[in-house]
C-alpha positions in Angstrom: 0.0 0.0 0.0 1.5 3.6 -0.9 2.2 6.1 2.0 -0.5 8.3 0.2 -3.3 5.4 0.3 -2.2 4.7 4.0 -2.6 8.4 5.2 -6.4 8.0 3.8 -7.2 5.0 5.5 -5.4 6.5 8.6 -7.5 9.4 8.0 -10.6 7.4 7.7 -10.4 5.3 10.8 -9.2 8.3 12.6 -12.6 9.8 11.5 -14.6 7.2 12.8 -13.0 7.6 16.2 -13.6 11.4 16.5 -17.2 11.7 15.1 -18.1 8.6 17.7 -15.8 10.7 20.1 -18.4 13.8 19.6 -21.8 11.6 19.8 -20.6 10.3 23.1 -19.7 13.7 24.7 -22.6 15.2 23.2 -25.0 12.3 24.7 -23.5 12.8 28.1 -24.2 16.7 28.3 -28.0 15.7 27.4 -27.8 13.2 30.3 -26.7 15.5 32.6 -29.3 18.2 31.5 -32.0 15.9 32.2 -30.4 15.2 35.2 -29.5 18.1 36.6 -32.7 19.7 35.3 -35.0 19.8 38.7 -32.0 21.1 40.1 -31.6 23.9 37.8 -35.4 24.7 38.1 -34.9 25.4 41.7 -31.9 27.1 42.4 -31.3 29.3 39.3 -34.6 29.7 37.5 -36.4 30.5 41.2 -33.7 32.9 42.3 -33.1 36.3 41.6 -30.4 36.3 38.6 -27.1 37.3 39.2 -23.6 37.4 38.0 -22.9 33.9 38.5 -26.8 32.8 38.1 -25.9 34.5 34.3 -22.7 32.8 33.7 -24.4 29.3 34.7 -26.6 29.5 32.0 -24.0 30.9 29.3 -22.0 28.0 30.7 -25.0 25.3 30.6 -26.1 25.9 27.0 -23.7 27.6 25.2 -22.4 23.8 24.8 -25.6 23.4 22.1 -24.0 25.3 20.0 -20.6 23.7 19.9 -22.8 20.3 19.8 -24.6 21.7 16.5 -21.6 22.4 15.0 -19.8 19.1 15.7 -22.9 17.8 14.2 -22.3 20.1 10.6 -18.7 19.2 11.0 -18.9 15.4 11.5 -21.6 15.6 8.5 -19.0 17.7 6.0 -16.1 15.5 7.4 -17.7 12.1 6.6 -19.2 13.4 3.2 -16.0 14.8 1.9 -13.8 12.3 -0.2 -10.5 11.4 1.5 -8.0 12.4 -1.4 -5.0 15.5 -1.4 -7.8 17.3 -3.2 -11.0 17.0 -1.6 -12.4 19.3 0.5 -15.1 21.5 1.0 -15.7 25.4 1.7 -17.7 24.9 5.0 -15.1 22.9 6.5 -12.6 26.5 8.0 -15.6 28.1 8.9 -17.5 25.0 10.9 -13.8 24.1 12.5 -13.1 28.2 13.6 -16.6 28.7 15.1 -16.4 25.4 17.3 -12.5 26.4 18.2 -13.7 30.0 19.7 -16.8 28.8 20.6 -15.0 25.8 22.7 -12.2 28.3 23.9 -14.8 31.0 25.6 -16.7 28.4 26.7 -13.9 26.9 28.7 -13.2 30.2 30.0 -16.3 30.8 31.2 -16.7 27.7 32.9 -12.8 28.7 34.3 -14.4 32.0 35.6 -17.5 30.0 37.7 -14.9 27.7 39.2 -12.4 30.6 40.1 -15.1 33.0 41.9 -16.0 29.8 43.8 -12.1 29.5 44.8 -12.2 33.4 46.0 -15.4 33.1 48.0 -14.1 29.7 49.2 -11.0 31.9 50.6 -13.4 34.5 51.8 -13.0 37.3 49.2 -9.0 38.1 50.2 -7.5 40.9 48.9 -4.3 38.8 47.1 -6.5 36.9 45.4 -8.9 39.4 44.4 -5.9 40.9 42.4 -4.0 37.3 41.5 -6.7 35.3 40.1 -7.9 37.8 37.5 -4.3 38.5 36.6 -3.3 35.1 35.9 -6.4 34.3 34.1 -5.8 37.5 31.8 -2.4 36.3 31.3 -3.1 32.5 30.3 -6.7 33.3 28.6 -5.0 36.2 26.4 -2.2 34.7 25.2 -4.4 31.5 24.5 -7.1 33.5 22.8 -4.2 35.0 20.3 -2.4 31.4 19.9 -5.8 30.3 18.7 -6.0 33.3 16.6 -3.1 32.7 15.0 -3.6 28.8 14.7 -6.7 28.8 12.7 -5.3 31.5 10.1 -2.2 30.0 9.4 -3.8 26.1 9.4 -3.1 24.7 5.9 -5.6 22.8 3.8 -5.9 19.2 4.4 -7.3 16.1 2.9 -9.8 15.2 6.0 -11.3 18.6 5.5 -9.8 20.7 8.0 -9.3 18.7 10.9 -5.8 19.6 12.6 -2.7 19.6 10.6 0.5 21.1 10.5 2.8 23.0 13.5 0.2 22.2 16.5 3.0 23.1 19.1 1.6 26.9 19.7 -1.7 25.5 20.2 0.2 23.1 22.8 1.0 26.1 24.3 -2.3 27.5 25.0 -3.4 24.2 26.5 -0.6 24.3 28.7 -1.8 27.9 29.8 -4.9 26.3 30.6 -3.7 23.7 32.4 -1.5 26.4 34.3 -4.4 28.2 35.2 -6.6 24.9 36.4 -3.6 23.3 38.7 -3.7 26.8 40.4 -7.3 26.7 41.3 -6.8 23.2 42.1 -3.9 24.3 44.7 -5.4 27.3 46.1 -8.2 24.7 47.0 -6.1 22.3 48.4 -4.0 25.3 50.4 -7.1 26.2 52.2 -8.8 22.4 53.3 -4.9 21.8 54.4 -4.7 25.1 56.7 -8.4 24.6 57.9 -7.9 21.0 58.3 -8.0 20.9 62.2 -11.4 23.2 62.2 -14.7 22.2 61.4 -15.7 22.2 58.0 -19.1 23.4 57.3 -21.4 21.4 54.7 -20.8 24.0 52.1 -17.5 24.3 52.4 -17.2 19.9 52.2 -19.2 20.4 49.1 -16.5 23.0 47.5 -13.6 20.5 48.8 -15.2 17.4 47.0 -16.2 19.1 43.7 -13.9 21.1 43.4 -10.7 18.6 44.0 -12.4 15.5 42.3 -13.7 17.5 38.8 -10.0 19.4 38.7 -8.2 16.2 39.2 -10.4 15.2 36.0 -9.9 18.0 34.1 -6.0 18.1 34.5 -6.6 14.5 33.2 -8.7 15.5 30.4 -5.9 18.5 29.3 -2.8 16.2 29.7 -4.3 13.9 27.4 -5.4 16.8 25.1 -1.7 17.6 24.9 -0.2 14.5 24.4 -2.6 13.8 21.2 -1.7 16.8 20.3 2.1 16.4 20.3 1.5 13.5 18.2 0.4 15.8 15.3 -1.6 12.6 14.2 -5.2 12.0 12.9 -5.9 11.8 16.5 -5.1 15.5 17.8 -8.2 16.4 17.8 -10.1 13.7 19.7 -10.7 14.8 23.3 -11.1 19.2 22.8 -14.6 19.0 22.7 -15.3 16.1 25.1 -13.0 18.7 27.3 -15.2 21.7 26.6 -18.1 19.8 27.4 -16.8 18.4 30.7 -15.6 22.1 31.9 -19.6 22.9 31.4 -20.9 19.7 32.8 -18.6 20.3 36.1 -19.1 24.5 36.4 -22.7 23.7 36.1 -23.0 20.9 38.6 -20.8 23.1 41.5 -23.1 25.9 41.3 -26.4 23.9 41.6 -24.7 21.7 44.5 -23.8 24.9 46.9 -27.1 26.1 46.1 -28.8 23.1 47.4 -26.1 23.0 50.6 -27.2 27.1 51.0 -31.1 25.7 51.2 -30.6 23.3 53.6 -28.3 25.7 56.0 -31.4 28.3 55.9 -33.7 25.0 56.7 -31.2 23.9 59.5 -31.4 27.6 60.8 -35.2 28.4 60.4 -36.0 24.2 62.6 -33.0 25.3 65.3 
């Protein structure tokens, strides 16, 4: 078989795995709307809307439009002919959108998760000023890699699916990752000092969410990297299924401190 005719069955199979890759992450944020769904009913849509009531629900469905577009995308990708000349004029435009699209919505999700870690610490003044100031720093410059990355990314046979130099965009990961290990830490810093006191329900709950879902989303973006050092078929596989976990575990936080906040004011109002 010729290195050509190998690189298009490599491309197909590779195919196979990604779209099957989307379905499944795309089924599990519909599972865990209908889960979750009671929840939402009573502690966002019966509450008076705030900041982080807003960015919940940018958070919660902006995922249906990455999930459309994975849709359009898996459609054109499948559709398209595997040869050094197919392609087809949709394909930049589908692949862009979903890359922003995934990126904010990341971010966003990274914002819920770090106002948790500064009310977690009480609001301090150092953090007030360090958390937005190394989220500017690592969002930024991963906002511009991307930038830069979809402009510059060549043509390919599998219509548009990752190609070419990915180490820049192995940078921005690595930003991210940056930014999620300190959220993680600042977490674990504060159950380590407060570790001899009592620790209320709420704050058990912020422990527990927020240590297990970071510890799975370092996993997710470790993974993401390595694929994507690889510069194979398979770079691509896990960034959605991460952008769709970041919403899945942003979402779930905010609705579980809720329910811990109801039954505090229930504990209060029977004692």
């Amino acid at each position: 078989m010729s290195e050509l005719n190998s690189k298009v069955v490599a491309g197909m199979w590779a195919t196979r795995y990604i779209v099957s890759g989307d379905v499944a992450g795309a089924t599990l944020l519909v599972f865990d709307y209908f889960l979750t769904l009671e929840m939402e009913i009573s502690y966002i849509w019966k509450w008076r809307l705030g900041l982080l009531d807003v960015l919940y629900l940018i958070t919660r469905y902006l995922p249906i439009a990455n999930i459309v577009l994975m849709y359009k995308y898996d459609e054109v990708i499948t559709s398209v002919p595997f040869s050094p000349t197919a392609d087809s004029p949709s394909c930049p435009v589908i692949f862009a959108t979903n890359g922003w699209l995934c990126l904010i919505g990341i971010a966003l999700a990274e914002i819920v998760l770090a106002l948790r870690t500064w009310a977690l610490w009480g609001k301090h003044k150092h953090l007030t000023y360090f958390l937005p100031a190394i989220f500017v720093i690592c969002w930024v410059i991963s906002f511009v890699i991307l930038g830069r990355y979809l402009v510059t990314l060549p043509r390919y046979p599998t219509c548009g699916q990752i190609a070419g130099d990915t180490s820049s965009f192995i940078v921005a990961l690595i930003l991210i990752l940056v930014f999620e290990a300190a959220i993680l830490g600042l977490t674990i810093l504060h159950a380590k000092y407060n570790s001899k006191l009592h620790w209320s329900p709420i704050q058990k709950v912020i422990y527990r969410d927020g240590m297990m879902y970071y510890i799975f989303l370092l996993g997710i973006s470790i993974v993401n990297i390595s694929l994507l050092a690889t510069k194979s078929f398979y770079a691509n596989l896990l960034f959605n299924t991460e952008r769709i976990a970041h919403s899945i575990f942003a979402g779930r936080i905010v609705l579980h401190i809720r329910e811990e906040m109801l039954k505090e004011k229930d504990r209060y109002y029977i004692y």
